[in-house]
C-alpha positions as CSV (number, residue, x, y, z in Angstrom):
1,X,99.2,185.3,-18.8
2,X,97.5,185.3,-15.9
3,X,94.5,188.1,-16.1
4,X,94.5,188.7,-12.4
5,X,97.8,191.0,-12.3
6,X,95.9,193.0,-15.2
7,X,94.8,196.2,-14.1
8,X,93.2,199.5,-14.9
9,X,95.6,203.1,-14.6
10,X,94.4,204.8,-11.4
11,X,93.4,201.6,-9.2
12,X,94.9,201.8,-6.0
13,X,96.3,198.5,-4.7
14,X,96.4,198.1,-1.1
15,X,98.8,195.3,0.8
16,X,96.9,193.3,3.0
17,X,99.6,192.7,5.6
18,X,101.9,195.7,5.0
19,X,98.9,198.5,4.5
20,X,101.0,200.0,2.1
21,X,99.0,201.9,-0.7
22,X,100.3,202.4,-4.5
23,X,98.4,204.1,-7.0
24,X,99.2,202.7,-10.5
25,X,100.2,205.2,-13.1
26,X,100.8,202.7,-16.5
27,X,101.9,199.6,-17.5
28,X,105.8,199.2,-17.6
29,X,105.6,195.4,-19.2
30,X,104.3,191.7,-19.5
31,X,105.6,188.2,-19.1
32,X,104.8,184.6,-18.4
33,X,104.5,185.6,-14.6
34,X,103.0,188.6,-14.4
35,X,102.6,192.2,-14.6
36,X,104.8,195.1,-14.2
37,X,103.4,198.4,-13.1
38,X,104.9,202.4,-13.0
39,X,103.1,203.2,-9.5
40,X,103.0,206.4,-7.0
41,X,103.8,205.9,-3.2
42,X,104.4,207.6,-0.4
43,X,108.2,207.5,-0.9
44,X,107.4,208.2,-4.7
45,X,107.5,206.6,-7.8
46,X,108.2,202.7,-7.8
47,X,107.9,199.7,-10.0
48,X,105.3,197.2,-8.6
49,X,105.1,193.8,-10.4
50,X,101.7,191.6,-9.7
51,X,100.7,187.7,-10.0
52,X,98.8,184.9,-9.2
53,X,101.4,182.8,-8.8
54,X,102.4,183.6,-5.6
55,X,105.5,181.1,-6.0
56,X,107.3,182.8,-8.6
57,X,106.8,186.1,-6.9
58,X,108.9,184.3,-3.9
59,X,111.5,183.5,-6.5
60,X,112.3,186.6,-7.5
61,X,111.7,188.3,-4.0
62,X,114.3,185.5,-3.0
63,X,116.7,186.5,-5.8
64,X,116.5,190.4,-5.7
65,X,117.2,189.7,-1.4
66,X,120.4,188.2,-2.8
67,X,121.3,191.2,-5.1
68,X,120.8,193.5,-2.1
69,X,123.4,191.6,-0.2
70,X,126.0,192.9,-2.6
71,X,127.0,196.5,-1.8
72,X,126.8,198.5,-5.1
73,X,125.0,195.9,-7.1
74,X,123.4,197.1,-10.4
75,X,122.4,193.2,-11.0
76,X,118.6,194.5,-10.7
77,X,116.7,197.1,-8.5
78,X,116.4,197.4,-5.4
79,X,113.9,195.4,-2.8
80,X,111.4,197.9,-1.4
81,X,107.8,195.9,-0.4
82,X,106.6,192.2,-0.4
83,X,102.6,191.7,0.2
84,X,99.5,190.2,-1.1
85,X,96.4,192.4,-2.4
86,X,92.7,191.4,-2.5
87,X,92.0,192.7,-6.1
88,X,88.2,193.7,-7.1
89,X,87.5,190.1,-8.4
90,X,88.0,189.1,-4.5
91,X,91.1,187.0,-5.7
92,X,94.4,186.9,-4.2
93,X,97.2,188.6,-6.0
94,X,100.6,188.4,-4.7
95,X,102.7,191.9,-5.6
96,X,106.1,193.2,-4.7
97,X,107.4,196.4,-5.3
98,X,110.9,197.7,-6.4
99,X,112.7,200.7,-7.1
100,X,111.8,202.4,-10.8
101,X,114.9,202.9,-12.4
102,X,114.2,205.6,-15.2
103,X,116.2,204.9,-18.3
104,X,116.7,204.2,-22.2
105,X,116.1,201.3,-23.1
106,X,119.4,199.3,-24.5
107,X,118.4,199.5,-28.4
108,X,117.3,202.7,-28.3
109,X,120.4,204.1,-26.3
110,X,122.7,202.6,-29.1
111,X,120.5,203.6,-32.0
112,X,120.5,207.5,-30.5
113,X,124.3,207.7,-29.4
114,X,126.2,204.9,-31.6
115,X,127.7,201.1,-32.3
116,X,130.5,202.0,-30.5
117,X,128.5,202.7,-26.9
118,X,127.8,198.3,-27.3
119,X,131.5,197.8,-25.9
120,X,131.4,199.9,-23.2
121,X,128.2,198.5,-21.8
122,X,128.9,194.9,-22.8
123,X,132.0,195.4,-20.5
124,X,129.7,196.0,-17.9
125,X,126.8,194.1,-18.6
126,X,129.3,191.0,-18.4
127,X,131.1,192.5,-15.2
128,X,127.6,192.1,-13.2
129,X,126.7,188.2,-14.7
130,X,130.2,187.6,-13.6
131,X,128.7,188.6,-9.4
132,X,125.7,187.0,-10.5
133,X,127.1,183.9,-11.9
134,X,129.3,183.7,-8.4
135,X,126.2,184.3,-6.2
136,X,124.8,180.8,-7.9
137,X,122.9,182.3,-10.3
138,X,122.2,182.9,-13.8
139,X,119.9,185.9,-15.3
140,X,118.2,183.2,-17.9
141,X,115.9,185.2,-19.7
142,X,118.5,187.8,-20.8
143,X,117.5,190.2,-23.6
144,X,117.9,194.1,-24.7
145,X,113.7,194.3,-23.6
146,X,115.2,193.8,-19.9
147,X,118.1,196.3,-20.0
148,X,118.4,200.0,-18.9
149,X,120.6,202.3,-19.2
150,X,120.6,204.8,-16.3
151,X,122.5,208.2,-15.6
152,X,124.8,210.0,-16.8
153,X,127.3,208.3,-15.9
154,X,125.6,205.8,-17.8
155,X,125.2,202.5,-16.3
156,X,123.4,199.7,-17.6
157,X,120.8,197.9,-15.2
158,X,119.3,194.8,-15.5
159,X,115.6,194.7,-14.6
160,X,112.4,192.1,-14.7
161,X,114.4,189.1,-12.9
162,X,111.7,186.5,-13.6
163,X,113.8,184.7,-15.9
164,X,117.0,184.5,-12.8
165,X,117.4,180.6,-12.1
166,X,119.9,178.7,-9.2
167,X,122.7,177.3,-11.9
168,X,121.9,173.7,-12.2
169,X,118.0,174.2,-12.8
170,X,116.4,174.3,-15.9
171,X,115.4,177.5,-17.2
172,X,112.1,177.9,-17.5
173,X,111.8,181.4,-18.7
174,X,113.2,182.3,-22.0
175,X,112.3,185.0,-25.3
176,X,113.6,182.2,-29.0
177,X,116.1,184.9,-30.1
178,X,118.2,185.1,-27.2
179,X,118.0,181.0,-26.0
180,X,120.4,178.9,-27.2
181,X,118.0,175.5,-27.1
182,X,115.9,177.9,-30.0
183,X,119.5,177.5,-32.2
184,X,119.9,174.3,-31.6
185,X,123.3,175.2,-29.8
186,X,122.7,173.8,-26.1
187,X,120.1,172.8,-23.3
188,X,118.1,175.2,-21.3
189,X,120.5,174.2,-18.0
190,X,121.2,176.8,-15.9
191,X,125.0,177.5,-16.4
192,X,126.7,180.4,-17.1
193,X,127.6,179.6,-20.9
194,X,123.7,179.9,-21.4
195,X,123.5,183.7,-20.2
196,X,127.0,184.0,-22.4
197,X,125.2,182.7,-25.8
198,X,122.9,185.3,-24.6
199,X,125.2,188.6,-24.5
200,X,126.3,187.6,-27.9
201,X,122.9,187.6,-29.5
202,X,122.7,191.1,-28.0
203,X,125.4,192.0,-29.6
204,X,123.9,190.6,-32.9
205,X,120.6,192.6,-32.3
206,X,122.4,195.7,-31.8
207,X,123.5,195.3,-35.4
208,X,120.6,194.1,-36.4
209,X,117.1,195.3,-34.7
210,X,114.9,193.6,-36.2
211,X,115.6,190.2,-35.2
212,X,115.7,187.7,-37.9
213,X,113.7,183.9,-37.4
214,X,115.7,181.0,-37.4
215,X,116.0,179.0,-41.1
216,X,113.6,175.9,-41.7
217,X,115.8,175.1,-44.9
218,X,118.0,172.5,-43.4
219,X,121.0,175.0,-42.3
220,X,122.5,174.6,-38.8
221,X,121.6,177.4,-36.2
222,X,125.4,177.5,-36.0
223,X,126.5,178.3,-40.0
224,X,123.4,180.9,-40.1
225,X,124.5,182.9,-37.1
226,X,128.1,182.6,-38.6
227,X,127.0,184.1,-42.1
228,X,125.0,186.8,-39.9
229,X,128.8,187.6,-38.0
230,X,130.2,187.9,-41.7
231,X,128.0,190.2,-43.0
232,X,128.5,193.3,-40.9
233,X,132.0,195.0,-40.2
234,X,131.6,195.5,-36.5
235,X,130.7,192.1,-36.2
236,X,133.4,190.8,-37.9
237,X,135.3,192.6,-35.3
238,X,134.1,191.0,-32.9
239,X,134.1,187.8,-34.9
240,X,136.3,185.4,-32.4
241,X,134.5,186.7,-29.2
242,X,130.6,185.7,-30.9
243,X,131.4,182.4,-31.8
244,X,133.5,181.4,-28.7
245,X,130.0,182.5,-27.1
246,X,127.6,180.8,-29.1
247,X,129.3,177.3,-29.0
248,X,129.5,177.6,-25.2
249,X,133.5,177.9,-25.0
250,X,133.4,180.5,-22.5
251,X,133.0,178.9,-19.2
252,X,133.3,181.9,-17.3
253,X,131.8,185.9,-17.8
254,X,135.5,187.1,-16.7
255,X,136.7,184.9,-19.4
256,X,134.7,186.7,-22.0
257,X,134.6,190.1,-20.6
258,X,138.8,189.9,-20.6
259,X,138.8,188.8,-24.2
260,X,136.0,192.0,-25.2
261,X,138.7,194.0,-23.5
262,X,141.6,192.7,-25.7
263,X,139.3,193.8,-28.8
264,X,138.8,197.4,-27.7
265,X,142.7,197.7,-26.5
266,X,143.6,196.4,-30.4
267,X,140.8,198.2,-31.5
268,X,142.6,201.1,-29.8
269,X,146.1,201.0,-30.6
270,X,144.6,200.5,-34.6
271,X,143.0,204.1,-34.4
272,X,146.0,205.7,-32.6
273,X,148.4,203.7,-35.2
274,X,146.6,205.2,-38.3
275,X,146.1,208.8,-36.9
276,X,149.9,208.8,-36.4
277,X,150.2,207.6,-39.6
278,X,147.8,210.2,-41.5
279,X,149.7,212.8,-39.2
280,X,153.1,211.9,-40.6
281,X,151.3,212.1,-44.2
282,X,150.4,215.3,-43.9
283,X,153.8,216.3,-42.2
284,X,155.3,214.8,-45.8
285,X,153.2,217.1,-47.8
286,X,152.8,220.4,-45.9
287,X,156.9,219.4,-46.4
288,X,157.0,219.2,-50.0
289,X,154.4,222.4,-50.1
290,X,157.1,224.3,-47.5
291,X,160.6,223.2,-50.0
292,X,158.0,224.6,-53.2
293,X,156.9,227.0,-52.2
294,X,160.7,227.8,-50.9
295,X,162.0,227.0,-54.1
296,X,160.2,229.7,-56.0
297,X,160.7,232.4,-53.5
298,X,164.2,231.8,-54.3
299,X,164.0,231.8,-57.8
300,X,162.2,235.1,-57.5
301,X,164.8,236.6,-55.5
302,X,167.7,235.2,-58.1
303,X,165.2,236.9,-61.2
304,X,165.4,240.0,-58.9
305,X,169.3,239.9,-58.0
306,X,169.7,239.4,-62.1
307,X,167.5,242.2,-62.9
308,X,169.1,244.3,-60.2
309,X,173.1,243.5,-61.4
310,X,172.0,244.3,-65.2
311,X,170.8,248.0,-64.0
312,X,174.4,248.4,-62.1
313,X,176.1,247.3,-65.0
314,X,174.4,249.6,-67.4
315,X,175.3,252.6,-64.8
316,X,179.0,251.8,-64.6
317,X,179.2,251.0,-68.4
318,X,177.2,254.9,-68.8
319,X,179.6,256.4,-66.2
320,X,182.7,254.9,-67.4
321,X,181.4,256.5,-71.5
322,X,180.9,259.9,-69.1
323,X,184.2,260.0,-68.2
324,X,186.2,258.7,-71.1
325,X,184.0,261.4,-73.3
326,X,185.0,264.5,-70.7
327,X,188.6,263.3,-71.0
328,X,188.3,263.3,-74.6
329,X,186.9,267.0,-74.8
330,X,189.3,268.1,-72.1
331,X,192.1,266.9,-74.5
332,X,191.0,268.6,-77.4
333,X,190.5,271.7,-75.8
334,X,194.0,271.4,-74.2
């Protein structure tokens, strides 16, 4: 870390060949590069990142210049300022400043609304790599820390680009959990497969927050991460799609994103499969219930037929007794 880009809430950075003035409000993160600052300006609030390495700071100015190229991009925030700044020290700091995109972070999004929500922003997530990836570049450094979800409608967005590198480079930026040289399942070269091993460890830290170490007992990166996939249901679902990605089969982020979609279609047509079929259940019962309950309504009715024809009965036998007894009595009298 380089202690130049630290600095104190409240300073006011100045651009030396711009003029521009941002007051810094807090600290939005850290990396190998640099520093990443909330700050006020005259158009409002905006994300200023400082550095002494006025190299890298061209790297990423170069790269988010590309992003802006492509109309609608969410690939990472928008370009705003490009300067140098004479901090108190007297040293040269070299700063540009992008557009603050106020969000949840990815974890916490899916911890506060649900697994299910990984899917739908995986689908999108590998939608912009796929731009990215045909722009001649990968993101490298490609974690849940550098992911926000904006909106409603939620979109995710991928910020801190210090880790984007030309595809045939080395990646020099990288966090062990998410790189696959760490597993010991492929080089650091810039390729698309390496952001693709990267997605699928996101999907495995969705699962599983606290992100477990890599074994020292002899077990292959690839049987551990395997036993990880077996262990958790929504993994398991997802099973075919993790390890395509973590042994580098994917050559493409279409390729991956169009299999995630044939999970959620199946995934789908399961759920619609066994409502209809919990739906026809119940049909079958409230069935039965309607020809029981039918059943003894009509055996009611026949008790009250039965009861009713006995009372007739007993009034014709009494009438017919009536009238044999007043012929009897007329008789006699006669």
């Amino acid at each position: 870390m380089n202690q130049a880009s630290n600095v104190k809430v409240g300073t006011t950075i100045i651009g030396k060949w711009n003029g521009n003035h941002y007051n810094v409000m807090k600290l939005l993160g850290q990396g190998a590069t640099g520093s990443v600052y909330l700050a006020n300006s005259k158009n409002g609030k905006a994300a200023i990142k400082l550095s002494e390495n006025s190299m890298a700071i061209t790297s990423e100015v170069n790269v988010l210049k590309h992003f802006s190229k492509v109309q609608g991009s969410t690939l990472g925030p928008s370009l705003l300022d490009v300067d140098d700044w004479n901090n108190r020290d007297n040293k040269m700091v070299s700063f540009y400043v992008m557009e603050y995109i106020n969000g949840e972070s990815f974890l916490d999004f899916i911890k506060r609304r649900g697994i299910e929500w990984v899917d739908v922003l995986i689908i999108q997530l590998l939608s912009n790599l796929e731009e990215l990836h045909e722009k001649g570049w990968i993101f490298g450094d490609l974690k849940p820390d550098n992911l926000l979800i904006a909106g409603p409608p939620h979109k995710i967005r991928c910020i801190d680009v210090g880790g984007t590198t030309q595809i045939g480079r080395s990646v020099k930026e990288f966090t062990e959990f998410f790189d696959r040289g760490y597993w010991g399942l492929g080089s650091r070269k810039a390729e698309p497969s390496y952001d693709l091993f990267s997605v699928a460890m996101i999907i495995i830290n969705a699962v599983y927050p606290k992100r477990f170490p890599k074994k020292t007992n002899g077990m292959e990166g690839r049987n551990q991460l395997i036993e990880i996939i077996n262990s958790h249901a929504f993994l398991r679902k997802h099973k075919k799609l993790l390890i395509n990605a973590i042994l580098g089969k994917y050559i493409s982020a279409e390729e991956m994103k169009n299999d995630l979609l044939g999970i959620i279609s199946n995934s789908n047509h399961q759920s619609i499969k066994k409502k209809s079929s919990v739906k026809q259940q119940s049909s079958i019962h409230n069935g039965k219930q309607s020809k029981s309950h039918m059943s003894r309504k009509q055996l009611k009715q026949k008790r009250k037929r039965k009861k009713y024809g006995g009372l007739i009965e007993t009034v014709v036998i009494l009438v017919s007794v009536f009238i044999m007894y007043s012929l009897y009595v007329f008789h006699y009298l006669m």
